[in-house]
HTML snippet that shows the backbone in 3Dmol.js (N, CA, C, O; Angstrom):
<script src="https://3Dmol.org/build/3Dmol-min.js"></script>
<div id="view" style="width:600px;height:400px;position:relative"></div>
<script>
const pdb = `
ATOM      1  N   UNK A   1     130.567  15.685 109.128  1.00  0.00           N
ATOM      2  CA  UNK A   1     131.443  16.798 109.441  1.00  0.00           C
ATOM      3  C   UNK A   1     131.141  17.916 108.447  1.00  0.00           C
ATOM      4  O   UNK A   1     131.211  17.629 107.252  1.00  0.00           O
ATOM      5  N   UNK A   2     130.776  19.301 108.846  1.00  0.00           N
ATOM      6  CA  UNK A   2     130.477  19.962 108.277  1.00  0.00           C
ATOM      7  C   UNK A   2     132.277  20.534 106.957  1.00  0.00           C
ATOM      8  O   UNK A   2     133.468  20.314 107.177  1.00  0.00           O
ATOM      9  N   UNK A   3     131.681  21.182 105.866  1.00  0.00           N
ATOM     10  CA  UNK A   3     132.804  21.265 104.844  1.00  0.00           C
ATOM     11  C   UNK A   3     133.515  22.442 105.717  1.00  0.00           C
ATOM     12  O   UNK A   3     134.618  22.408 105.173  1.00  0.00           O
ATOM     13  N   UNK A   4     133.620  23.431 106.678  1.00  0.00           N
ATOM     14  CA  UNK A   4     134.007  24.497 107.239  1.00  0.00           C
ATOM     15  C   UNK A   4     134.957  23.777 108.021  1.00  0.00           C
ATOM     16  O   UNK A   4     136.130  24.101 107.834  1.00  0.00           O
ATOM     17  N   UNK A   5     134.687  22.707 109.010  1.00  0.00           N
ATOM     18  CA  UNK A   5     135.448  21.710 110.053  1.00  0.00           C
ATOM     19  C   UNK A   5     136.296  21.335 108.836  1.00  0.00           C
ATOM     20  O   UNK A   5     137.464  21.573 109.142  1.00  0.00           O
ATOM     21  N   UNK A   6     136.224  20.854 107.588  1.00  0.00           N
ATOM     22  CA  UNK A   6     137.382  20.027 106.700  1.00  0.00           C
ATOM     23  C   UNK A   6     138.240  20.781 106.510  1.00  0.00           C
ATOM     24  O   UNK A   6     139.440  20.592 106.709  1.00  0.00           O
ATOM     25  N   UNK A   7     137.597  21.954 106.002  1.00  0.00           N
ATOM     26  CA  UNK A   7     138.741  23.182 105.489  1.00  0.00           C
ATOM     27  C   UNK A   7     139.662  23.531 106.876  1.00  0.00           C
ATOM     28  O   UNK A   7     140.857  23.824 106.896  1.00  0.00           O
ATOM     29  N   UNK A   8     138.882  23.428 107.842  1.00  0.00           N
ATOM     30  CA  UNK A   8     139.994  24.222 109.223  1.00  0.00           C
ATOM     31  C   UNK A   8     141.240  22.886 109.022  1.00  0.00           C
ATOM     32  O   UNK A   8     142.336  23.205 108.562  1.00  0.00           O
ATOM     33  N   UNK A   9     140.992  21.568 109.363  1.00  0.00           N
ATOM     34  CA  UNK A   9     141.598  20.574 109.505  1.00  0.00           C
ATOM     35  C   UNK A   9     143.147  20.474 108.557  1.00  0.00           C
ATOM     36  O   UNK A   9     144.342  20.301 108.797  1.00  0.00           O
ATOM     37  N   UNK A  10     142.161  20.727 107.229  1.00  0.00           N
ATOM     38  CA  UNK A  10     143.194  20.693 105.844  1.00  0.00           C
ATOM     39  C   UNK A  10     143.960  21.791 106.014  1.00  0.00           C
ATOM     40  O   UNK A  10     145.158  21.596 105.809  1.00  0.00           O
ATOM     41  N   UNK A  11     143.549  23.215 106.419  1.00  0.00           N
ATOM     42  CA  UNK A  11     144.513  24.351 106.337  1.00  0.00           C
ATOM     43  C   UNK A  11     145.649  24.303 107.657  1.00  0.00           C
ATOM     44  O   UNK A  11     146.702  24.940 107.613  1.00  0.00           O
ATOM     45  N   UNK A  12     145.274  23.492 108.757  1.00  0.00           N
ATOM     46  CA  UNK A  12     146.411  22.914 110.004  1.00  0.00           C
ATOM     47  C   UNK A  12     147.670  22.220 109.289  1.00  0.00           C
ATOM     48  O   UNK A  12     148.871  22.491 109.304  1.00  0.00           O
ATOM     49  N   UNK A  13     146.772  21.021 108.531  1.00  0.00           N
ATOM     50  CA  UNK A  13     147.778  20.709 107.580  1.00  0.00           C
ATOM     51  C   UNK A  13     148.631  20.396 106.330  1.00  0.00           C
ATOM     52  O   UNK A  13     149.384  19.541 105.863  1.00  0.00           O
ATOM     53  N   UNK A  14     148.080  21.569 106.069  1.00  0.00           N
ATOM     54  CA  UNK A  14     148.971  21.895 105.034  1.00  0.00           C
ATOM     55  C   UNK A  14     150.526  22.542 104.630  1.00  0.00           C
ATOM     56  O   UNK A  14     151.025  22.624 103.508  1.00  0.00           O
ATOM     57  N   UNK A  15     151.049  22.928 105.828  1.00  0.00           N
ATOM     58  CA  UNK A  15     152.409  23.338 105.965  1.00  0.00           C
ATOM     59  C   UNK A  15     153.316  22.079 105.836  1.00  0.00           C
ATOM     60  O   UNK A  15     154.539  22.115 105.702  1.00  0.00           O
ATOM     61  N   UNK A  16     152.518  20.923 105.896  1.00  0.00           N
ATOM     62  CA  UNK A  16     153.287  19.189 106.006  1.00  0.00           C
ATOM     63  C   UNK A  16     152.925  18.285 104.466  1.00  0.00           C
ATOM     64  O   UNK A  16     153.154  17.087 104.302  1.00  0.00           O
ATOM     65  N   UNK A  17     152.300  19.244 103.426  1.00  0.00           N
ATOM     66  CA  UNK A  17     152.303  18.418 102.858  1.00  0.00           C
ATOM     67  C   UNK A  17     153.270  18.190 101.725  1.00  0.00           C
ATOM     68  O   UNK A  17     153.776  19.062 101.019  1.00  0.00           O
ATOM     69  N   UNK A  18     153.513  16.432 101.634  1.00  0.00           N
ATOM     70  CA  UNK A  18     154.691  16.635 100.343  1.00  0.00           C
ATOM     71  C   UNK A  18     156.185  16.076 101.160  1.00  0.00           C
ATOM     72  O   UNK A  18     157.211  15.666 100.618  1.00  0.00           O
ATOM     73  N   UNK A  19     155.798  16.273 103.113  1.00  0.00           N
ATOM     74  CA  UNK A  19     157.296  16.398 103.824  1.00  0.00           C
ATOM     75  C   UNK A  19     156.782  14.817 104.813  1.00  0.00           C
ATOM     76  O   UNK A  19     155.630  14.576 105.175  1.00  0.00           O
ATOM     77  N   UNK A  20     157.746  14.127 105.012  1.00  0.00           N
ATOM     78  CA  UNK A  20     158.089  13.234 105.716  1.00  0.00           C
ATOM     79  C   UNK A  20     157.959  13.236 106.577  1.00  0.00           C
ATOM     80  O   UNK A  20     159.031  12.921 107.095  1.00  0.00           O
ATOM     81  N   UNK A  21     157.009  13.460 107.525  1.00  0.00           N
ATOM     82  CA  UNK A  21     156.972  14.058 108.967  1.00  0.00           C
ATOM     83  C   UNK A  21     157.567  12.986 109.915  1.00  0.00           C
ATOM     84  O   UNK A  21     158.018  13.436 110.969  1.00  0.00           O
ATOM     85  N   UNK A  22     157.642  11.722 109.736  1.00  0.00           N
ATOM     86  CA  UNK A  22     158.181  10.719 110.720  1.00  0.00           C
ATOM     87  C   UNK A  22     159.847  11.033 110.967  1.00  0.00           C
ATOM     88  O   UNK A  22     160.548  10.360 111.723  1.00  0.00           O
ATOM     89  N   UNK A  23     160.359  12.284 110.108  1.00  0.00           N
ATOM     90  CA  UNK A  23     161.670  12.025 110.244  1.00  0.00           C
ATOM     91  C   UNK A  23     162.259  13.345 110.346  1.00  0.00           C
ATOM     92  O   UNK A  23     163.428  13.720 110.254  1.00  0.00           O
ATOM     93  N   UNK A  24     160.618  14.277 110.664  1.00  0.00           N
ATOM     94  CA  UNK A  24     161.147  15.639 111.048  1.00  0.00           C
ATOM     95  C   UNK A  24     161.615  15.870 112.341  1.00  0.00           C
ATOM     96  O   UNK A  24     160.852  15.602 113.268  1.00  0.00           O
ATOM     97  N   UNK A  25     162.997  16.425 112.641  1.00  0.00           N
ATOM     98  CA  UNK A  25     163.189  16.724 114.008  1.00  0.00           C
ATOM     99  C   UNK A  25     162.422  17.963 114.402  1.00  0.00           C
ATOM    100  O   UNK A  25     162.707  19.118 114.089  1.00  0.00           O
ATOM    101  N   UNK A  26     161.314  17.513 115.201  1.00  0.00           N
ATOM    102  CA  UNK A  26     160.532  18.304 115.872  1.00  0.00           C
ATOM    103  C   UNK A  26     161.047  19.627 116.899  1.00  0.00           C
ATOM    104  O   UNK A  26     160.754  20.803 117.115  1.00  0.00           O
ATOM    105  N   UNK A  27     161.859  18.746 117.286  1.00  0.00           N
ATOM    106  CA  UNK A  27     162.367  20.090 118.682  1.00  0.00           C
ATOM    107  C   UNK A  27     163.420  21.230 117.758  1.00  0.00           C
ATOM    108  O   UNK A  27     163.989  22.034 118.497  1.00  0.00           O
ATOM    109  N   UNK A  28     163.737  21.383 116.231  1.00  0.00           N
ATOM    110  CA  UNK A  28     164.365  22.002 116.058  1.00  0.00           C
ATOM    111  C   UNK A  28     164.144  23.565 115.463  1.00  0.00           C
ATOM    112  O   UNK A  28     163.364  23.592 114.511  1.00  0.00           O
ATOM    113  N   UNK A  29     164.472  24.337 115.700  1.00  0.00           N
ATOM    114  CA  UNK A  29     164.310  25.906 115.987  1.00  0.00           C
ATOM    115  C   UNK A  29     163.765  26.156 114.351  1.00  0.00           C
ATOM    116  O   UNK A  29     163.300  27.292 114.263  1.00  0.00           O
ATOM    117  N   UNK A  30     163.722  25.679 113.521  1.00  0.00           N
ATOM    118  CA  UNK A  30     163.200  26.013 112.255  1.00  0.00           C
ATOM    119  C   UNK A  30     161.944  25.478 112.343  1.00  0.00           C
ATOM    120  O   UNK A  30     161.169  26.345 111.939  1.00  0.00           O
ATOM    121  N   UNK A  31     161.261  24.354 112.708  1.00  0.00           N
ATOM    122  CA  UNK A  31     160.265  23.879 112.776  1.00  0.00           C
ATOM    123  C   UNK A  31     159.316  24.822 113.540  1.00  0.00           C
ATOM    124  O   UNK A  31     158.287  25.360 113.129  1.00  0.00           O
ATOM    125  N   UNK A  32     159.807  24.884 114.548  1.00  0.00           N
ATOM    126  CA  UNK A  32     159.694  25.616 115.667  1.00  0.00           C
ATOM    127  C   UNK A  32     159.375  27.206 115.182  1.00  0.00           C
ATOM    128  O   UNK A  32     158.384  27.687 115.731  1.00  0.00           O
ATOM    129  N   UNK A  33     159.955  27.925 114.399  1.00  0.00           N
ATOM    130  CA  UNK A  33     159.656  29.190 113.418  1.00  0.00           C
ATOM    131  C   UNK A  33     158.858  29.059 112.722  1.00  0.00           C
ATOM    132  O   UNK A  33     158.067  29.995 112.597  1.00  0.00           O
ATOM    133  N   UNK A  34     158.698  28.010 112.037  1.00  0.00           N
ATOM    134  CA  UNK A  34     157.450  27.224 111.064  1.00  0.00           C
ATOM    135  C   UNK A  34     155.574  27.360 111.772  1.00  0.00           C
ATOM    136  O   UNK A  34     154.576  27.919 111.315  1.00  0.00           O
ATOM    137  N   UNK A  35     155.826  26.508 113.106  1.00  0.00           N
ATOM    138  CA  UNK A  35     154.417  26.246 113.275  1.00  0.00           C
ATOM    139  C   UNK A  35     154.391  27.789 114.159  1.00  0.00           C
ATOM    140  O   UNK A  35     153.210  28.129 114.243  1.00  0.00           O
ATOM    141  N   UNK A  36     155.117  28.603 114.695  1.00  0.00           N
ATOM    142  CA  UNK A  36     154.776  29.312 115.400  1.00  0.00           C
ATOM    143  C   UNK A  36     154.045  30.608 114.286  1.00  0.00           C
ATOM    144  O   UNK A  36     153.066  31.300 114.565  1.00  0.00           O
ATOM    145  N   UNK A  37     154.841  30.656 113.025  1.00  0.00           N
ATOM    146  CA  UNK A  37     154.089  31.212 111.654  1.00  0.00           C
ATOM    147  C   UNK A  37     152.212  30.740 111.671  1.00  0.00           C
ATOM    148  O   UNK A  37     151.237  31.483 111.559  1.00  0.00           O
ATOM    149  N   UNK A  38     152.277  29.320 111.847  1.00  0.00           N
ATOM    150  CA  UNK A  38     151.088  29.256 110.984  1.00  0.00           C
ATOM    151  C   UNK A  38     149.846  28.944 112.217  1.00  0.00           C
ATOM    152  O   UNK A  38     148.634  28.996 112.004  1.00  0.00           O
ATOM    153  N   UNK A  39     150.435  28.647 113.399  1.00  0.00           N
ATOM    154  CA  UNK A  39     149.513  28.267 114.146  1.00  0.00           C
ATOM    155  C   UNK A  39     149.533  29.335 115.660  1.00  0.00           C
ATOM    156  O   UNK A  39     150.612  29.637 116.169  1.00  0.00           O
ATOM    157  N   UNK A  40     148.313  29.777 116.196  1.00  0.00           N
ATOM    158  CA  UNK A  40     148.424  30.625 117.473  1.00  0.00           C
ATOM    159  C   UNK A  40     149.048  30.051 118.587  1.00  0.00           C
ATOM    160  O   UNK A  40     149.152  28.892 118.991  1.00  0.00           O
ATOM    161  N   UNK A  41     149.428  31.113 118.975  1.00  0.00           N
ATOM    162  CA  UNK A  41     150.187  30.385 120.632  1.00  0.00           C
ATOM    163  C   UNK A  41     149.385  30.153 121.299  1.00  0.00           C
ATOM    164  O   UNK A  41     149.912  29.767 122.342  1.00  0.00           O
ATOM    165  N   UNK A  42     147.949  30.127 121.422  1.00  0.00           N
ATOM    166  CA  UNK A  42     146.899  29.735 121.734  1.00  0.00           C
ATOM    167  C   UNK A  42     146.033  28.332 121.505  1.00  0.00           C
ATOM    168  O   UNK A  42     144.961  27.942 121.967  1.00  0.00           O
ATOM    169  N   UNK A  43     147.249  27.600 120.330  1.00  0.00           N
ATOM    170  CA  UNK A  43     146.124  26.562 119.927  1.00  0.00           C
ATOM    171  C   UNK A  43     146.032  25.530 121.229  1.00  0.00           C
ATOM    172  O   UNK A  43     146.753  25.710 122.211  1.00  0.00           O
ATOM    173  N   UNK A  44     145.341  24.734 121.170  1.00  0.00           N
ATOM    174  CA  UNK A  44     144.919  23.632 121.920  1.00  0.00           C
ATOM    175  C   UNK A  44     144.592  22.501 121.407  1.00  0.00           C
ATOM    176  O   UNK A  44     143.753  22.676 120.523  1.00  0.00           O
ATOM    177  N   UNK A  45     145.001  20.893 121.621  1.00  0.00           N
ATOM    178  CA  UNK A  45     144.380  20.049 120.844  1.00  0.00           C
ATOM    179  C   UNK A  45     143.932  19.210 122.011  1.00  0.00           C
ATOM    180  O   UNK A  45     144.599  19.295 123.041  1.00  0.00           O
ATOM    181  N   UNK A  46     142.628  18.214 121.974  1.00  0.00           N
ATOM    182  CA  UNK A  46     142.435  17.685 122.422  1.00  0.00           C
ATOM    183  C   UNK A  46     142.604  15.844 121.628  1.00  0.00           C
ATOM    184  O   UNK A  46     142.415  15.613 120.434  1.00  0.00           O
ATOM    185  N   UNK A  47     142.959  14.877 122.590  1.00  0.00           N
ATOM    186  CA  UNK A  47     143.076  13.584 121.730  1.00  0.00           C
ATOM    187  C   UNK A  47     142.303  12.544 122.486  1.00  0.00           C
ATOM    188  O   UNK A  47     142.311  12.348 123.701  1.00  0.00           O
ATOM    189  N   UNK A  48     141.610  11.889 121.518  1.00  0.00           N
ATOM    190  CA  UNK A  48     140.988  10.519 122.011  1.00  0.00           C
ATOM    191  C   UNK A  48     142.017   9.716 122.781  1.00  0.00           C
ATOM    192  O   UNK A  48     143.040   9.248 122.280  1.00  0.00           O
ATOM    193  N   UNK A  49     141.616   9.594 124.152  1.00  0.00           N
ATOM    194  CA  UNK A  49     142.019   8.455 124.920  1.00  0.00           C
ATOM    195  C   UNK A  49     142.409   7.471 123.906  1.00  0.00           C
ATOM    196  O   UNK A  49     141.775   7.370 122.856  1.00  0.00           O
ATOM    197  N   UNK A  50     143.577   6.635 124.218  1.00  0.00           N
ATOM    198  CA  UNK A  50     144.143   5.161 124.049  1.00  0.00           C
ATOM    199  C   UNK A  50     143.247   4.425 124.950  1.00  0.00           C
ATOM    200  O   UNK A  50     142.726   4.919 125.949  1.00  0.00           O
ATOM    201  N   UNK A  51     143.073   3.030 124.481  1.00  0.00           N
ATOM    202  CA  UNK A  51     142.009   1.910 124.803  1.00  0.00           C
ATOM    203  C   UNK A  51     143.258   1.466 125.660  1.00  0.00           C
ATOM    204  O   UNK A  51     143.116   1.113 126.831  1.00  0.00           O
ATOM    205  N   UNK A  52     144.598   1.498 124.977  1.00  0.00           N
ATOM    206  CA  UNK A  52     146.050   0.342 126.001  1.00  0.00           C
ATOM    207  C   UNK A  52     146.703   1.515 126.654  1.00  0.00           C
ATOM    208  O   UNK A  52     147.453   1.083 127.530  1.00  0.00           O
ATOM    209  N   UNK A  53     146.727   2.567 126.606  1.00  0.00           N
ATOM    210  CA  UNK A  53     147.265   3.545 127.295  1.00  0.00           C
ATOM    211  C   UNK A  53     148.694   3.762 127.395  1.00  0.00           C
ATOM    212  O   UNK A  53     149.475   3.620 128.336  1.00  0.00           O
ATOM    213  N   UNK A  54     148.935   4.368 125.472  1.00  0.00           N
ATOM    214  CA  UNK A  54     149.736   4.464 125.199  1.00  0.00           C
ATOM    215  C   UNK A  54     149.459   4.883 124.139  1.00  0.00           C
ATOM    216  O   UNK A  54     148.401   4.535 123.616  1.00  0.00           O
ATOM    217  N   UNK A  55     150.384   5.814 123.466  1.00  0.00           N
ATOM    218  CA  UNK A  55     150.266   7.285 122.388  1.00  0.00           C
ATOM    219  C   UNK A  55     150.137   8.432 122.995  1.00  0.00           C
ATOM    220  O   UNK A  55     150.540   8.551 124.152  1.00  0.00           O
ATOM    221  N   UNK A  56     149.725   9.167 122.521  1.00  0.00           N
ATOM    222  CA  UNK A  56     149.902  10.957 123.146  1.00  0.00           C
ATOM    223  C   UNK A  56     149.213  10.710 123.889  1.00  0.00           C
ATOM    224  O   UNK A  56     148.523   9.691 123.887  1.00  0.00           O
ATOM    225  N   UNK A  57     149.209  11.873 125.015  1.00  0.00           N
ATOM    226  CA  UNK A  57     148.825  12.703 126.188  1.00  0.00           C
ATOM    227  C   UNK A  57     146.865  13.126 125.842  1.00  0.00           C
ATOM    228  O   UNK A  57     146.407  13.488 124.759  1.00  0.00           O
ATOM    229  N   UNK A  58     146.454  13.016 126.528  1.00  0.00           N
ATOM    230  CA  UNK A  58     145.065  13.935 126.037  1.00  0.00           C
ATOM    231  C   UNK A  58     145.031  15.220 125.802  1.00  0.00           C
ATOM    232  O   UNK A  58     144.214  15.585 124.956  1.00  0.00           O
ATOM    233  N   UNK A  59     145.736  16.075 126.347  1.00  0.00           N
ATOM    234  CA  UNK A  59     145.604  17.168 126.164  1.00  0.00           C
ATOM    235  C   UNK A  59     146.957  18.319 125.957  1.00  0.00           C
ATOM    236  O   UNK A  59     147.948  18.302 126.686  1.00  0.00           O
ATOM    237  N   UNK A  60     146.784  19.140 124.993  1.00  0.00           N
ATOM    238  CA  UNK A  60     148.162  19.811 124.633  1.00  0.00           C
ATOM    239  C   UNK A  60     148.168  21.417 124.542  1.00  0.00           C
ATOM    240  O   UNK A  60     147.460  21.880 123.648  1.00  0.00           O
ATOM    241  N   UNK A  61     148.682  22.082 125.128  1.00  0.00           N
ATOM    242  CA  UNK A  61     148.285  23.584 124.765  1.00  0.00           C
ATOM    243  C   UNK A  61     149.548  24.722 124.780  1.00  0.00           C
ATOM    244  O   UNK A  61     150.406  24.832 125.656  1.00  0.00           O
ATOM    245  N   UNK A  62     149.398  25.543 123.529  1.00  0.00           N
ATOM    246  CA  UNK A  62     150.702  26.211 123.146  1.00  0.00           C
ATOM    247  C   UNK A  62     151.815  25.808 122.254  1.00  0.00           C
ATOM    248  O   UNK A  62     151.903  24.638 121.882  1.00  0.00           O
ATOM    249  N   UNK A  63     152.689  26.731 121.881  1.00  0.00           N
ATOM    250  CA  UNK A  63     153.506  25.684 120.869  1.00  0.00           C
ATOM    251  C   UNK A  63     154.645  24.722 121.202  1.00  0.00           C
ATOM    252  O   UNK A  63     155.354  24.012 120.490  1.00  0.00           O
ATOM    253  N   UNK A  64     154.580  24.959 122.686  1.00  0.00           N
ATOM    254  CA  UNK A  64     155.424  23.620 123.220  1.00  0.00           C
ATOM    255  C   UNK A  64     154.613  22.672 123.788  1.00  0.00           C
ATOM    256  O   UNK A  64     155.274  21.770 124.303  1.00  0.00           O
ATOM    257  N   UNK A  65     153.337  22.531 123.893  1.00  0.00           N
ATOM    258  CA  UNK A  65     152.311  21.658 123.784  1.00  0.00           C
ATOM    259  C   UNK A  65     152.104  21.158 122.376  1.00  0.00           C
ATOM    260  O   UNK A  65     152.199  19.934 122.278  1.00  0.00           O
ATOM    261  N   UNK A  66     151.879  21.726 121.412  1.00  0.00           N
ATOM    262  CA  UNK A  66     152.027  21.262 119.650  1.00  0.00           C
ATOM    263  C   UNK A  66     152.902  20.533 119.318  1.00  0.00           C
ATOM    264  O   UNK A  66     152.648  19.377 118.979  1.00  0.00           O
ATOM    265  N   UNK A  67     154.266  21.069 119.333  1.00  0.00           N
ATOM    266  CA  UNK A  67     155.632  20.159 119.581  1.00  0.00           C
ATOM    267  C   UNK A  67     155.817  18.797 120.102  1.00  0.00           C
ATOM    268  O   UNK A  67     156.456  17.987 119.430  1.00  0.00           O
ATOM    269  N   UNK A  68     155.325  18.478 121.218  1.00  0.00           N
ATOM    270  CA  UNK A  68     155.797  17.394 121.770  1.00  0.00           C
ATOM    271  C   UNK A  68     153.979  16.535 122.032  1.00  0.00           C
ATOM    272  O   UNK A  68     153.809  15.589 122.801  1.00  0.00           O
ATOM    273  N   UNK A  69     153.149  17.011 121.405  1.00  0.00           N
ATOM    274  CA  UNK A  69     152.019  16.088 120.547  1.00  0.00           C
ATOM    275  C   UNK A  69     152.377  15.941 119.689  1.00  0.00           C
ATOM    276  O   UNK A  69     151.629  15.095 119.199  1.00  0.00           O
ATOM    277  N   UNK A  70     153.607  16.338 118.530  1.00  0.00           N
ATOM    278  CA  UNK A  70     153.825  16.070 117.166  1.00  0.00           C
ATOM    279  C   UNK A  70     155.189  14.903 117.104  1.00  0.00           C
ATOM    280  O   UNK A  70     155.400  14.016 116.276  1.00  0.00           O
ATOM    281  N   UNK A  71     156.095  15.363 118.493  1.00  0.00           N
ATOM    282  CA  UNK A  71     157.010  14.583 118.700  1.00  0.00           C
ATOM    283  C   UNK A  71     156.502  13.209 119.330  1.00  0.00           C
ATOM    284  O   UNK A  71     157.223  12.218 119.208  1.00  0.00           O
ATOM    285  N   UNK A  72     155.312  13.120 119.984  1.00  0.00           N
ATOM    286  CA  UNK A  72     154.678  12.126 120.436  1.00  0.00           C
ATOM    287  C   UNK A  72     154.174  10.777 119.881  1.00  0.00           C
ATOM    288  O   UNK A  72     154.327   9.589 120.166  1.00  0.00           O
ATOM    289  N   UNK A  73     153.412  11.600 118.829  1.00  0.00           N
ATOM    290  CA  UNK A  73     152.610  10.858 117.824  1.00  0.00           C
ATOM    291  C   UNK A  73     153.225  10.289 116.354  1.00  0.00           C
ATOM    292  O   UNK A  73     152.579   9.523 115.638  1.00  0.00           O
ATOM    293  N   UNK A  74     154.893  10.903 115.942  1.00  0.00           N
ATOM    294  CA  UNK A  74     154.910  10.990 114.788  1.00  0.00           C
ATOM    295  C   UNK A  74     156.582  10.137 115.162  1.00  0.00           C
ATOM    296  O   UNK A  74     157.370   9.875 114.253  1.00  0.00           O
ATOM    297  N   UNK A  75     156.849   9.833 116.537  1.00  0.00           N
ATOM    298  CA  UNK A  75     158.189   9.014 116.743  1.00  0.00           C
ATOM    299  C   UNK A  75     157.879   7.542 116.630  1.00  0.00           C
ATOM    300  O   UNK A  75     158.717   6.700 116.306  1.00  0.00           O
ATOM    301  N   UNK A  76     156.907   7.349 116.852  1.00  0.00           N
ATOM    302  CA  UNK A  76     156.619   5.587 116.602  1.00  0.00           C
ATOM    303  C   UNK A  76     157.142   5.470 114.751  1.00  0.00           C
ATOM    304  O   UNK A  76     157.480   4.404 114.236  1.00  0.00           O
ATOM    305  N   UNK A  77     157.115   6.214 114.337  1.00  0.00           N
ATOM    306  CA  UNK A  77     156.696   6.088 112.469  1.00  0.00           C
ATOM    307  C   UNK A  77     158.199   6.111 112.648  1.00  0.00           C
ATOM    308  O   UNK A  77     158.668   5.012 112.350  1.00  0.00           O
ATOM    309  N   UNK A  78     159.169   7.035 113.055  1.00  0.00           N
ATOM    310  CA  UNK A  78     160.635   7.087 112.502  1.00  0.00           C
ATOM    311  C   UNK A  78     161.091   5.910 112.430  1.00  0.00           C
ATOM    312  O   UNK A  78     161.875   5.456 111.597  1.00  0.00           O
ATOM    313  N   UNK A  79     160.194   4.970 114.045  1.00  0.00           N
ATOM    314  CA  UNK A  79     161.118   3.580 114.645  1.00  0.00           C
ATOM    315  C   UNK A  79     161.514   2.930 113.447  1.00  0.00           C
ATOM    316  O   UNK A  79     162.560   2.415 113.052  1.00  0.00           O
ATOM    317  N   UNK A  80     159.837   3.182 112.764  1.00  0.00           N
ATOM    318  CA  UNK A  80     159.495   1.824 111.750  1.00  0.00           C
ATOM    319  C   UNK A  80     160.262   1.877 110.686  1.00  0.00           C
ATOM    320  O   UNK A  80     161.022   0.966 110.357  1.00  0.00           O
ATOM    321  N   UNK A  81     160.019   3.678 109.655  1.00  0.00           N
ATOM    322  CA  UNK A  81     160.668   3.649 108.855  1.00  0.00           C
ATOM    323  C   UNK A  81     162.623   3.295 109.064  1.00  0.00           C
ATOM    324  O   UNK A  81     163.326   2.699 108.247  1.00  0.00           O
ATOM    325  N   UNK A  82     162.959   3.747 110.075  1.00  0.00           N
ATOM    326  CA  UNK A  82     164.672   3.310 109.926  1.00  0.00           C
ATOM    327  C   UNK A  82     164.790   2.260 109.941  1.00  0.00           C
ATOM    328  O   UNK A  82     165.840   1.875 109.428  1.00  0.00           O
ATOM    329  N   UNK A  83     163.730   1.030 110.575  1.00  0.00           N
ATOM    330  CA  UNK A  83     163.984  -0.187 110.791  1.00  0.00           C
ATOM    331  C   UNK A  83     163.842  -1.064 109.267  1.00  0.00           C
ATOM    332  O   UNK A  83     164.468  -2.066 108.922  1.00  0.00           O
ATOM    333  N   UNK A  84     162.606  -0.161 108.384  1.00  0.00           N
ATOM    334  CA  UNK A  84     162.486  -0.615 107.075  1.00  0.00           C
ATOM    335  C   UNK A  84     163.730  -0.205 106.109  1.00  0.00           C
ATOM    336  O   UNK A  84     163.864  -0.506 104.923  1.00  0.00           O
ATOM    337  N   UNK A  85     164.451   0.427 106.787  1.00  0.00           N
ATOM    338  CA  UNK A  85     165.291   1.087 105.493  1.00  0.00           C
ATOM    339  C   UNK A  85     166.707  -0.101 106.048  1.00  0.00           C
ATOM    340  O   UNK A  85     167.631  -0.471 105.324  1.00  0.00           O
ATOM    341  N   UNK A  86     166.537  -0.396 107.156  1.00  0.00           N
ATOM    342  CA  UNK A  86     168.057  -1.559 107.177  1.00  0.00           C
ATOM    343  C   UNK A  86     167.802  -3.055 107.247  1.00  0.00           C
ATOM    344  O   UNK A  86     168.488  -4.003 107.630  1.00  0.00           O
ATOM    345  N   UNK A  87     166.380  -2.919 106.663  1.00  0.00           N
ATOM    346  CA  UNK A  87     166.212  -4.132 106.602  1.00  0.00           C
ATOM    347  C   UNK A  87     166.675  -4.923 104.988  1.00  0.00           C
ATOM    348  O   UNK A  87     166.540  -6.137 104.834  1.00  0.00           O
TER     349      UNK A  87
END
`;
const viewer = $3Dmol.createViewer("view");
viewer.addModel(pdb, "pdb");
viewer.setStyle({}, {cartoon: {color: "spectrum"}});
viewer.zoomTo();
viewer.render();
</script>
């Protein structure tokens, strides 16, 4: 991977670092002010197919496409962590 591809990757995320993301409410209007700051209403992500067909969507575009790839991918982690914290 070229060092230009790392830097794009790292500067996506860097608005998350330091923060708990499994326990960010995604759909909420500050977040929502957040990525619309740092990322175009244009972005697009594409995701590797699931082998069991299950995890995100392949394809996401805009910031209510961003949103609910972030709400997608990052709700399995809340399950775990609340389940670790009453255990």
């Amino acid at each position: 991977m070229s060092q230009e591809n790392v830097e794009i990757v790292r500067s996506m995320n860097e608005p998350f670092d330091g923060v708990d993301v499994a326990q960010i409410d995604w759909a909420s209007e500050a977040i929502r002010e957040i990525l619309e700051r740092v990322y175009s209403p244009d972005v697009e992500l594409t995701t590797l197919e699931s082998g069991i067909g299950s995890g995100p969507s392949r394809f996401y575009k805009g910031w209510d496409g961003l949103i609910a790839y972030l709400q997608e991918w990052f709700e399995p982690f809340s399950d775990i962590e609340s389940t670790r914290a009453t255990t």
